[in-house]
LODRENPA-750707 format. One record per atom (N, C-alpha, C): atom name; residue number from 1; x, y, z; residue in three letters. Coordinates in Angstrom, 3 decimals, always signed. Example, Ala and Ser with C-alpha at 12.3 -4.5 7.8 and 13.67 -1.06 7.14 Angstrom:
! residues 2
  site  pos        c1        c2        c3  code
     N    1   +13.190    -5.690    +7.800   ALA
    CA    1   +12.300    -4.500    +7.800   ALA
     C    1   +13.200    -3.300    +7.800   ALA
     N    2   +12.850    -2.250    +7.080   SER
    CA    2   +13.670    -1.060    +7.140   SER
     C    2   +12.900    +0.030    +7.870   SER
! end
This chain:
! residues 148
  site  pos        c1        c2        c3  code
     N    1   +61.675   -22.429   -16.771   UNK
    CA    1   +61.931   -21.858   -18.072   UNK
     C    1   +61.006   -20.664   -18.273   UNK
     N    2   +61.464   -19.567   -18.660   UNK
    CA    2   +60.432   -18.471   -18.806   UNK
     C    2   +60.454   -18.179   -20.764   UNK
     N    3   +59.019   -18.489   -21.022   UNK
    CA    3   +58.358   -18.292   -22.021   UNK
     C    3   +58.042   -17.132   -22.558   UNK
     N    4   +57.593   -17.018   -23.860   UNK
    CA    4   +57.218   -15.575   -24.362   UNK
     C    4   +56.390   -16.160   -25.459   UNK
     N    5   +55.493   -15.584   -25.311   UNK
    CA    5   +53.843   -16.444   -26.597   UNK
     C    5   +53.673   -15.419   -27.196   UNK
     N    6   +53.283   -15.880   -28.484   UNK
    CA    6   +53.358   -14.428   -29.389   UNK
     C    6   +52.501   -15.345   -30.834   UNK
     N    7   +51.497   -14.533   -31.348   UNK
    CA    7   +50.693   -14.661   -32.396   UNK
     C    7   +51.415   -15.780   -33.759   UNK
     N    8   +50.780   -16.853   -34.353   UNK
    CA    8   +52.078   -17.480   -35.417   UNK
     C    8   +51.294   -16.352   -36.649   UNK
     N    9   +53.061   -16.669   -37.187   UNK
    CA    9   +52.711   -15.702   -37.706   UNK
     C    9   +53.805   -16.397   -38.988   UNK
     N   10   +53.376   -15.326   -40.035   UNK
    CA   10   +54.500   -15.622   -41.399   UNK
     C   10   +56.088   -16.120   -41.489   UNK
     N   11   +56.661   -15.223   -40.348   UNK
    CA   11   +57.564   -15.183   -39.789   UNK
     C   11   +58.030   -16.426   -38.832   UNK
     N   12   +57.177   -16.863   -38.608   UNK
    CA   12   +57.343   -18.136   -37.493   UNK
     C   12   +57.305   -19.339   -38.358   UNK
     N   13   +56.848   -19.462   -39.532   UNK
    CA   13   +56.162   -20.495   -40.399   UNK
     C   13   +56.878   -21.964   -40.175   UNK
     N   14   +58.236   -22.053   -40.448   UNK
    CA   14   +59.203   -22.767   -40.710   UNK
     C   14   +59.520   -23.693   -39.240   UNK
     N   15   +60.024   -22.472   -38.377   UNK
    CA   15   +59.870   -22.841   -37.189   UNK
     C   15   +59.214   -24.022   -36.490   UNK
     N   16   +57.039   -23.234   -36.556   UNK
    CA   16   +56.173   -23.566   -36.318   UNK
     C   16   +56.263   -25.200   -37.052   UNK
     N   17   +56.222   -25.418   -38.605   UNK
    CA   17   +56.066   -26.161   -39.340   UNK
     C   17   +56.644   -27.768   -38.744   UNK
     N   18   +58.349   -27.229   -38.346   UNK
    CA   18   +59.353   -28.464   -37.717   UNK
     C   18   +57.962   -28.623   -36.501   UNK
     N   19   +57.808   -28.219   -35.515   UNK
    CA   19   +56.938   -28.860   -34.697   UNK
     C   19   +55.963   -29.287   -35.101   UNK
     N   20   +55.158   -28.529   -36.110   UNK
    CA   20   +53.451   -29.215   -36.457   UNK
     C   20   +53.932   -30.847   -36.998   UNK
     N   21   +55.263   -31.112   -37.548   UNK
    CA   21   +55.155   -32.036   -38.446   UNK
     C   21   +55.841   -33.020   -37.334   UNK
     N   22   +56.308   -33.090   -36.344   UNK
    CA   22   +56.716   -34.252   -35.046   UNK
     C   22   +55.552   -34.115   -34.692   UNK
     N   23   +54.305   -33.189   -34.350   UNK
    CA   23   +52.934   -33.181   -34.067   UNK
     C   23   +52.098   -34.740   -34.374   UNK
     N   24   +52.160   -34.197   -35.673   UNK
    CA   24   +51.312   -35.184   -36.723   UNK
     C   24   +52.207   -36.339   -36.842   UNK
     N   25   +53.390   -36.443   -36.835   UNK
    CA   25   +54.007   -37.645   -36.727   UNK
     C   25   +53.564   -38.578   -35.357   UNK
     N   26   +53.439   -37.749   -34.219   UNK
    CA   26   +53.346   -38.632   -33.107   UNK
     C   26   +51.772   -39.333   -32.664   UNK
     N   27   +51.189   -38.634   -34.289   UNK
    CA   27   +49.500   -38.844   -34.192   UNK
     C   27   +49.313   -39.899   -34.805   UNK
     N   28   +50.234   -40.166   -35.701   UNK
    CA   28   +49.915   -40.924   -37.056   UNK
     C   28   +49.423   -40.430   -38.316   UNK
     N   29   +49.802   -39.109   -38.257   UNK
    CA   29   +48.882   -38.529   -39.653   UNK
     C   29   +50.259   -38.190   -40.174   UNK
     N   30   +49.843   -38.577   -41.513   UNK
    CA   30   +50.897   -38.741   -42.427   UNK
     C   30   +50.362   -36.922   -43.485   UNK
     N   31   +51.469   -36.107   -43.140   UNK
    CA   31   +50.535   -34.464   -43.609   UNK
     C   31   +51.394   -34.349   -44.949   UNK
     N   32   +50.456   -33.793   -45.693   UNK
    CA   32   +51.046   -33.316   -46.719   UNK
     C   32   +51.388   -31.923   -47.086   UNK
     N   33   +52.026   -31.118   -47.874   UNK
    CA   33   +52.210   -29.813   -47.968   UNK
     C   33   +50.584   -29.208   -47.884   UNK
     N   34   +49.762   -29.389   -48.831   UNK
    CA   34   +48.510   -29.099   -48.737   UNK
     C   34   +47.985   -28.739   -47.900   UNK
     N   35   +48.191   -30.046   -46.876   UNK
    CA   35   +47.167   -29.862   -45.558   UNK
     C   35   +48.210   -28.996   -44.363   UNK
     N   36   +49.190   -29.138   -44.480   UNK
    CA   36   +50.011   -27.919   -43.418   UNK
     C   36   +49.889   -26.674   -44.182   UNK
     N   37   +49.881   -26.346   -45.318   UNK
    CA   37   +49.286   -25.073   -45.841   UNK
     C   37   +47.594   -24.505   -45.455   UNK
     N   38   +46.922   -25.419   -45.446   UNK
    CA   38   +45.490   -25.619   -45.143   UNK
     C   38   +45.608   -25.014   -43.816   UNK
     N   39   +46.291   -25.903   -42.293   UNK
    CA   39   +46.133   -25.375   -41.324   UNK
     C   39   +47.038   -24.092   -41.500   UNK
     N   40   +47.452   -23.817   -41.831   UNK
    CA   40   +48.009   -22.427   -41.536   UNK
     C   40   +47.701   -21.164   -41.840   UNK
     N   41   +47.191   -21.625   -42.843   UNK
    CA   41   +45.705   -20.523   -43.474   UNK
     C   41   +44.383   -20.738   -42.753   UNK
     N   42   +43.692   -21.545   -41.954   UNK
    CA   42   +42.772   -21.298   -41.064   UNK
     C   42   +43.273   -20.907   -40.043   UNK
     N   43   +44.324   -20.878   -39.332   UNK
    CA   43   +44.863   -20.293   -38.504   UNK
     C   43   +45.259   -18.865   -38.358   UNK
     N   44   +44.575   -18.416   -39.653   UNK
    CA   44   +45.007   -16.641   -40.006   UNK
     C   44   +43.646   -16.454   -40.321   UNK
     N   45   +42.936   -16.886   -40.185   UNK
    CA   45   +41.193   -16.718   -40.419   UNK
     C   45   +40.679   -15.719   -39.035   UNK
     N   46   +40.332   -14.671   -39.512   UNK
    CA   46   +39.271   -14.222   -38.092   UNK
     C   46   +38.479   -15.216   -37.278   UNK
     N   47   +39.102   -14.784   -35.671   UNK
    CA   47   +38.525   -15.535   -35.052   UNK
     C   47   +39.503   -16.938   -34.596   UNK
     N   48   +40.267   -17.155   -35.136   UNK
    CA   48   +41.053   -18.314   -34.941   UNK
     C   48   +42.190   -17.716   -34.142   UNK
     N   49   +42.929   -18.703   -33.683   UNK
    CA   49   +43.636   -18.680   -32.749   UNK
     C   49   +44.773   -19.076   -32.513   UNK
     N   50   +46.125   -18.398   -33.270   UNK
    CA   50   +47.735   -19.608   -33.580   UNK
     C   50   +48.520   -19.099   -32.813   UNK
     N   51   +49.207   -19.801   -31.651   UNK
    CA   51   +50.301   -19.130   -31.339   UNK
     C   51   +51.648   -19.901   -31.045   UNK
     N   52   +52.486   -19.189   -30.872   UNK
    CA   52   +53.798   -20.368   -30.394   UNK
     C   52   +54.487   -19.806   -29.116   UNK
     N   53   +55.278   -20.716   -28.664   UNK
    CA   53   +56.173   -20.386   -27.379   UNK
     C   53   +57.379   -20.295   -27.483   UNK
     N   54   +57.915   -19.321   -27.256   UNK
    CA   54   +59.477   -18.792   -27.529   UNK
     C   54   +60.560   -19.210   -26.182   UNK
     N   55   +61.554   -19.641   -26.392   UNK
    CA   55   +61.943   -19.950   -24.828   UNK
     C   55   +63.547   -18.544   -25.025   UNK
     N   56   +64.371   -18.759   -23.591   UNK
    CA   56   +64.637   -17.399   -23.527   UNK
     C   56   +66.027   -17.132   -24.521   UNK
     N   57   +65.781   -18.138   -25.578   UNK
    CA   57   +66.892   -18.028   -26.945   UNK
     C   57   +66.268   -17.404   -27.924   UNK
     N   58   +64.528   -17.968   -28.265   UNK
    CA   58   +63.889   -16.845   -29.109   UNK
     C   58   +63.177   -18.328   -30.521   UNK
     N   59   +64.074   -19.496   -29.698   UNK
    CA   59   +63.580   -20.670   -30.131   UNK
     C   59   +61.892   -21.091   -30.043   UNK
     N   60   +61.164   -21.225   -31.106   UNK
    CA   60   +59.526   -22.001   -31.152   UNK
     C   60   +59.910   -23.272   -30.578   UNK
     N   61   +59.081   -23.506   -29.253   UNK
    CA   61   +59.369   -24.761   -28.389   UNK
     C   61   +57.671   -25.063   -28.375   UNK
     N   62   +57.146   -24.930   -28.734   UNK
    CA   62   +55.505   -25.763   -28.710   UNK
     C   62   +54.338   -24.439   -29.364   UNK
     N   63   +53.293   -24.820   -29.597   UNK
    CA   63   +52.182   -24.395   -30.353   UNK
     C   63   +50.864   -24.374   -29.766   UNK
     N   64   +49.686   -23.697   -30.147   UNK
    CA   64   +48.634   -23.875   -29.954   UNK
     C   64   +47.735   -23.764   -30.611   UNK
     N   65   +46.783   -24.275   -31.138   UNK
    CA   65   +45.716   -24.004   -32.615   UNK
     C   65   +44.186   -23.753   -31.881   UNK
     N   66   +43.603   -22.401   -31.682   UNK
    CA   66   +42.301   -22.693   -31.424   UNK
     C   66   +41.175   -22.222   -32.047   UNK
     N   67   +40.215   -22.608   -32.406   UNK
    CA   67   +39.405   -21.857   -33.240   UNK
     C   67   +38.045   -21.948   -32.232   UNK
     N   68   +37.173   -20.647   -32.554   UNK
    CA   68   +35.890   -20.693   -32.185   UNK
     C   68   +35.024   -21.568   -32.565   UNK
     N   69   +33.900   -22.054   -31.909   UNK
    CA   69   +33.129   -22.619   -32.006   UNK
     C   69   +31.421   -22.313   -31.475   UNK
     N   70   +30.416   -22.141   -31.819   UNK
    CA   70   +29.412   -21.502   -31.473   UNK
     C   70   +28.302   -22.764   -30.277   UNK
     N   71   +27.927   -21.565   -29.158   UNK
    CA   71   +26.818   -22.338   -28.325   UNK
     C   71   +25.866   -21.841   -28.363   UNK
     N   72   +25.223   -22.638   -29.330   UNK
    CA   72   +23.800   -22.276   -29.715   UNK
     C   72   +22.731   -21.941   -28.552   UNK
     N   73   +22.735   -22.847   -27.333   UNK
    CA   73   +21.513   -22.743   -26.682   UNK
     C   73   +22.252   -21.471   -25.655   UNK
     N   74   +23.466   -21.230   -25.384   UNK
    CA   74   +23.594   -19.713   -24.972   UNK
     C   74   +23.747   -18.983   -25.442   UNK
     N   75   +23.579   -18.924   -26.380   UNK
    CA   75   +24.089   -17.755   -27.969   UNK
     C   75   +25.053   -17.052   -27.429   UNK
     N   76   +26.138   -18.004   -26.997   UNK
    CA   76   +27.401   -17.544   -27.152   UNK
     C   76   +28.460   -18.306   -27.936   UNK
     N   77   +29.781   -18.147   -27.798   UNK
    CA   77   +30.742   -18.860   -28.254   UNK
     C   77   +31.462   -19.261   -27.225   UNK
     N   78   +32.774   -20.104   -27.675   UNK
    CA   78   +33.962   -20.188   -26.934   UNK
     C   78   +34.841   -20.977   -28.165   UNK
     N   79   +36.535   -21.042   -27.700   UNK
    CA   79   +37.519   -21.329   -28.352   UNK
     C   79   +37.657   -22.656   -27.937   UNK
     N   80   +37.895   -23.687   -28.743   UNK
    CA   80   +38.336   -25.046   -28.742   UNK
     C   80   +39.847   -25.091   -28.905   UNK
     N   81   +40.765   -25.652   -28.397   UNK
    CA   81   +41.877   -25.811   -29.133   UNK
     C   81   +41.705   -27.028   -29.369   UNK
     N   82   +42.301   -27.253   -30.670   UNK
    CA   82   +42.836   -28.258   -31.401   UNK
     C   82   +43.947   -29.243   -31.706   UNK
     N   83   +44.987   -28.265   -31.468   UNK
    CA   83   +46.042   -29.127   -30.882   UNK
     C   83   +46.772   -28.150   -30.057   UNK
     N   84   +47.354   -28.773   -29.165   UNK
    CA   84   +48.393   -28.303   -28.350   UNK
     C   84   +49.921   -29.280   -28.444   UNK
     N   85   +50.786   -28.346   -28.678   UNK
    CA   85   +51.763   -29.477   -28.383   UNK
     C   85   +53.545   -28.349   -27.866   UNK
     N   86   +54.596   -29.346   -27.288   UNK
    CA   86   +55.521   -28.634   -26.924   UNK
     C   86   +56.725   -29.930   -26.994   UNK
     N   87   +58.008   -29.263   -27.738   UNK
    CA   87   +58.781   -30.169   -27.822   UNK
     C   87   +59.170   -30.983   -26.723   UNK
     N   88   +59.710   -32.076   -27.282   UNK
    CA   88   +59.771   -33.214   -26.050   UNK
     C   88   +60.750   -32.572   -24.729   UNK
     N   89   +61.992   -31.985   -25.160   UNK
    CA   89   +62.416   -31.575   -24.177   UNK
     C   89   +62.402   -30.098   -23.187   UNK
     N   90   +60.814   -29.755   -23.747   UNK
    CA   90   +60.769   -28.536   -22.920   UNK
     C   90   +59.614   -29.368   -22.203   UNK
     N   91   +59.153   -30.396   -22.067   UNK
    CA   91   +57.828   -30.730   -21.198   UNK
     C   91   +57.879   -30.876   -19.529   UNK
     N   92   +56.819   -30.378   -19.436   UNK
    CA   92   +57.396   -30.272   -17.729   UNK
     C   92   +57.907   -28.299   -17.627   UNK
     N   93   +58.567   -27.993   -18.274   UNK
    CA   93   +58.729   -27.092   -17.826   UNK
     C   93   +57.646   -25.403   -18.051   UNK
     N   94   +56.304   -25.377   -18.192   UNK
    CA   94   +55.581   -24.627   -17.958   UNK
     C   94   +55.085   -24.051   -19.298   UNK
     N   95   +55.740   -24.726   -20.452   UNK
    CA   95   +55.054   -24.634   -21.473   UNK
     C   95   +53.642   -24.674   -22.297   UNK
     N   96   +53.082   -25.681   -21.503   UNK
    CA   96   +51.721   -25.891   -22.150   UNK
     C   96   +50.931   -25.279   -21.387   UNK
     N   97   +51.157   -24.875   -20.061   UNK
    CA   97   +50.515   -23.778   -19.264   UNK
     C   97   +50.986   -22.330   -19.675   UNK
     N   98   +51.444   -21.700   -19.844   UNK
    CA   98   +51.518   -20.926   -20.444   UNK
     C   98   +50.877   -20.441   -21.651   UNK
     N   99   +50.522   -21.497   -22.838   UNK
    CA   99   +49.881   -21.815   -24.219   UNK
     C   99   +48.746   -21.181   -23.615   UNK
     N  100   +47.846   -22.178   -22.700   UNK
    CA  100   +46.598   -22.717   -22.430   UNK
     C  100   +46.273   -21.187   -21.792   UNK
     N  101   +46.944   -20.790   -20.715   UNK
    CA  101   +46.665   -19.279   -20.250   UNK
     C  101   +47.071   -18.212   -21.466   UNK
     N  102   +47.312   -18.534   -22.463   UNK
    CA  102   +47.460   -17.496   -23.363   UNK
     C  102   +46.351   -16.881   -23.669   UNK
     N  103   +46.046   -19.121   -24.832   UNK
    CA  103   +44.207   -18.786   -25.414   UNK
     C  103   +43.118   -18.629   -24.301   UNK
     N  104   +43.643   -19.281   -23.057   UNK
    CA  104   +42.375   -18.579   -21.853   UNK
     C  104   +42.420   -17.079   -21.901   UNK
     N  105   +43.130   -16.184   -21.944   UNK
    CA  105   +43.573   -14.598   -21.996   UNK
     C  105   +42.403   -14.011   -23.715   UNK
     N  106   +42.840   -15.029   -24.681   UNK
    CA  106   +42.165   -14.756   -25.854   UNK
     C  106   +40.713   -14.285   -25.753   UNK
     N  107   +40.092   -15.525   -25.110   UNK
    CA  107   +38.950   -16.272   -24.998   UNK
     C  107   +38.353   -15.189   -24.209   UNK
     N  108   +39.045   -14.514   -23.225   UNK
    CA  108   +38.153   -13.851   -22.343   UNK
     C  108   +38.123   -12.407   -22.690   UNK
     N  109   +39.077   -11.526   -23.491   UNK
    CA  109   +39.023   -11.002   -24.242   UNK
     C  109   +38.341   -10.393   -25.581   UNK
     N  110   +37.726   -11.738   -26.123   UNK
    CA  110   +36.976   -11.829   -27.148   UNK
     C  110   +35.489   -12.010   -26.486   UNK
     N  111   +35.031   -12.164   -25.350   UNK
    CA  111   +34.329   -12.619   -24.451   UNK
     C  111   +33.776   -13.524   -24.581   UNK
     N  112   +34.457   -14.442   -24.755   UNK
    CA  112   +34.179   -16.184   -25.002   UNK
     C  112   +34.466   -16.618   -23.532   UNK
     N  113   +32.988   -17.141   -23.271   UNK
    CA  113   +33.388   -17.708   -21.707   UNK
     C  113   +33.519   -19.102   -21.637   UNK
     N  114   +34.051   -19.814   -22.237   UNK
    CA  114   +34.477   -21.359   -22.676   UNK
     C  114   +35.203   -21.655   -23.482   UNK
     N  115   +36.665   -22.227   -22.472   UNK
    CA  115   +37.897   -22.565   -23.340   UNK
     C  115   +37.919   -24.614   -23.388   UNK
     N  116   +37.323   -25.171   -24.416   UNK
    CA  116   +37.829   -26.507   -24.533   UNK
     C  116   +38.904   -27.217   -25.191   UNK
     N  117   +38.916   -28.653   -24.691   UNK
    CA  117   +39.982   -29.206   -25.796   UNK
     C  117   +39.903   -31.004   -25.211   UNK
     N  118   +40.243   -31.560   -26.244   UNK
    CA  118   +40.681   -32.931   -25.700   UNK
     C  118   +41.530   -33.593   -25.690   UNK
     N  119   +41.834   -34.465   -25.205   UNK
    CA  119   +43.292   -35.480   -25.144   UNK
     C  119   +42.515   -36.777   -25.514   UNK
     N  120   +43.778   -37.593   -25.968   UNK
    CA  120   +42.982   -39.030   -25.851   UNK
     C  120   +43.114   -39.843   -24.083   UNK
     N  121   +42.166   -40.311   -24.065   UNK
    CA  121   +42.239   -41.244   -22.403   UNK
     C  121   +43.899   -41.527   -22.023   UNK
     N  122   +44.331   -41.899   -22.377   UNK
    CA  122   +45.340   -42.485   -22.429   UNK
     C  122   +46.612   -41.735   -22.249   UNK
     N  123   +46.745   -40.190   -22.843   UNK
    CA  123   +47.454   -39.243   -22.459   UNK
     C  123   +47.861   -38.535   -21.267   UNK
     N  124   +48.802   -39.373   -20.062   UNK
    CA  124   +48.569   -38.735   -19.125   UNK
     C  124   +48.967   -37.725   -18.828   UNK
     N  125   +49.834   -36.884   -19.535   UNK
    CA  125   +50.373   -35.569   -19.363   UNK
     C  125   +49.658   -34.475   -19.830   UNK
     N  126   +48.564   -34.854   -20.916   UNK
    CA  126   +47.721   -34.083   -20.996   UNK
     C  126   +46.422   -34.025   -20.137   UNK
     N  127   +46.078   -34.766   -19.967   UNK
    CA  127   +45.370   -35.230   -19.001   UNK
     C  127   +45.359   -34.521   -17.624   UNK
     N  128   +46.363   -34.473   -17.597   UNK
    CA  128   +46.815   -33.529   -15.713   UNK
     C  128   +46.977   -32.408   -15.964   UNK
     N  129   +47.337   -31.835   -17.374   UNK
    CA  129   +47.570   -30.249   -17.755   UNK
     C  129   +45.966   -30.052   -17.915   UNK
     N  130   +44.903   -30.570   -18.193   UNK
    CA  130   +43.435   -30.258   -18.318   UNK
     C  130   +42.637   -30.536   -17.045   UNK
     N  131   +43.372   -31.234   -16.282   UNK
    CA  131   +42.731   -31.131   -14.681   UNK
     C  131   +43.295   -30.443   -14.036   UNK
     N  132   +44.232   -29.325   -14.683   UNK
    CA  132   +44.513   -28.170   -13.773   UNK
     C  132   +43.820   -27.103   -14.087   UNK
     N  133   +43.257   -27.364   -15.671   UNK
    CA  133   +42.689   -25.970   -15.159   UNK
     C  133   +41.072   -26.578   -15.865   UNK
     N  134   +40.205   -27.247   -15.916   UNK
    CA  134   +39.527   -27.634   -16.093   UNK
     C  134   +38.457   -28.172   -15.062   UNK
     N  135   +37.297   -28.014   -15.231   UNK
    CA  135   +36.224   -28.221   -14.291   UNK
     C  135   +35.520   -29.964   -14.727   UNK
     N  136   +36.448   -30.578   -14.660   UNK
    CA  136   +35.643   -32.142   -15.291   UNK
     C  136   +34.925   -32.373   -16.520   UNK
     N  137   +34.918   -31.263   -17.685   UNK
    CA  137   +34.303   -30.621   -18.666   UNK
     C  137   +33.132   -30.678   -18.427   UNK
     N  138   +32.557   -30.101   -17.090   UNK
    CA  138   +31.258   -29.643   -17.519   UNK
     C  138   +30.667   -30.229   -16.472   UNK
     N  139   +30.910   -31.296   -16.644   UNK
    CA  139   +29.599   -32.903   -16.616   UNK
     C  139   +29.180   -33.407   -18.143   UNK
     N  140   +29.865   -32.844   -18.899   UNK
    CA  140   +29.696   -33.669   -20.713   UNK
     C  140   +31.127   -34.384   -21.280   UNK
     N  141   +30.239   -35.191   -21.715   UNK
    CA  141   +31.874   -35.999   -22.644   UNK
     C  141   +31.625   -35.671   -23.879   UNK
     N  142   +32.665   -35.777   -24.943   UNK
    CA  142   +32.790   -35.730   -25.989   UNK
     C  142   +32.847   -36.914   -26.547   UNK
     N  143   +32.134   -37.443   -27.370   UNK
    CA  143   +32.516   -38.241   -28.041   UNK
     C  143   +32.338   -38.331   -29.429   UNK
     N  144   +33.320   -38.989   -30.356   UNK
    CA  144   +33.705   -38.929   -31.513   UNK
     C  144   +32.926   -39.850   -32.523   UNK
     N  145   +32.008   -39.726   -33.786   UNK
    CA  145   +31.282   -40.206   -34.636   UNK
     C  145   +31.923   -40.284   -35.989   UNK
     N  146   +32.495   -41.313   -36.185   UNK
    CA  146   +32.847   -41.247   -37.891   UNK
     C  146   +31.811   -41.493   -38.764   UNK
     N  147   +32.443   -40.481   -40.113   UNK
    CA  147   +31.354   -40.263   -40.516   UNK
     C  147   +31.517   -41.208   -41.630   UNK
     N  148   +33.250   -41.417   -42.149   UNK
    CA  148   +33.304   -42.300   -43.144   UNK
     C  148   +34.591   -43.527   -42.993   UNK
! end
């Protein structure tokens, strides 16, 4: 399938929206207008990072959300994505690689030399899309602290 990635944008909203909301459905987050207004307005924030994947109809077939994040002890940055996702029936076909080499293109551009992100354990399709282009993160894990 040949792709075309392009900035989200005003224009994409609706589009974008039908996917963010099978997104959050397949998470368990129950979203409200608010909070899909919320992400979509940090997603137009300097520095952040929205894009979608067009397939060769002109159809939004998956997304990418990344925002910067600062490394203090190199006083540099790099882009996290946040979510990645691509409709069920474009998977497999070069979509989320494509995404991922987008915001890698961003990242290096902006001269952010560190592109992260996570999956849960259990995700194996994400999982193999981050051991392709991923270095074992590092030698660091992430792990998650609730706060409430």
């Amino acid at each position: 399938m040949t792709v075309t990635i392009a900035p989200l944008n005003e224009r994409e909203f609706f589009a974008w929206y039908g996917l963010f909301a099978e997104y959050a459905e397949n998470a368990g987050v129950v979203m409200t207008d608010e909070q899909v207004m919320r992400v979509f307005t940090a997603l137009q924030a300097p520095g952040a990072h929205g894009a979608v994947a067009h397939d060769e109809s002109g159809a939004v077939v998956g997304f990418v959300h990344a925002l910067p994040f600062e490394r203090l002890l190199q006083g540099d940055s790099g882009l996290q994505i946040e979510d990645l996702f691509v409709g069920p029936a474009q998977r497999g076909e070069g979509v989320g690689t494509a995404l991922i080499e987008h915001v890698r293109s961003a990242a290096e551009s902006s001269q952010r030399p560190l592109l992260r992100w996570t999956a849960k354990a259990d995700d194996a399709a994400t999982k193999a899309l981050q051991e392709k282009f991923a270095d074992a993160a590092g030698g660091w894990v992430l792990q998650t602290v609730p706060v409430a």
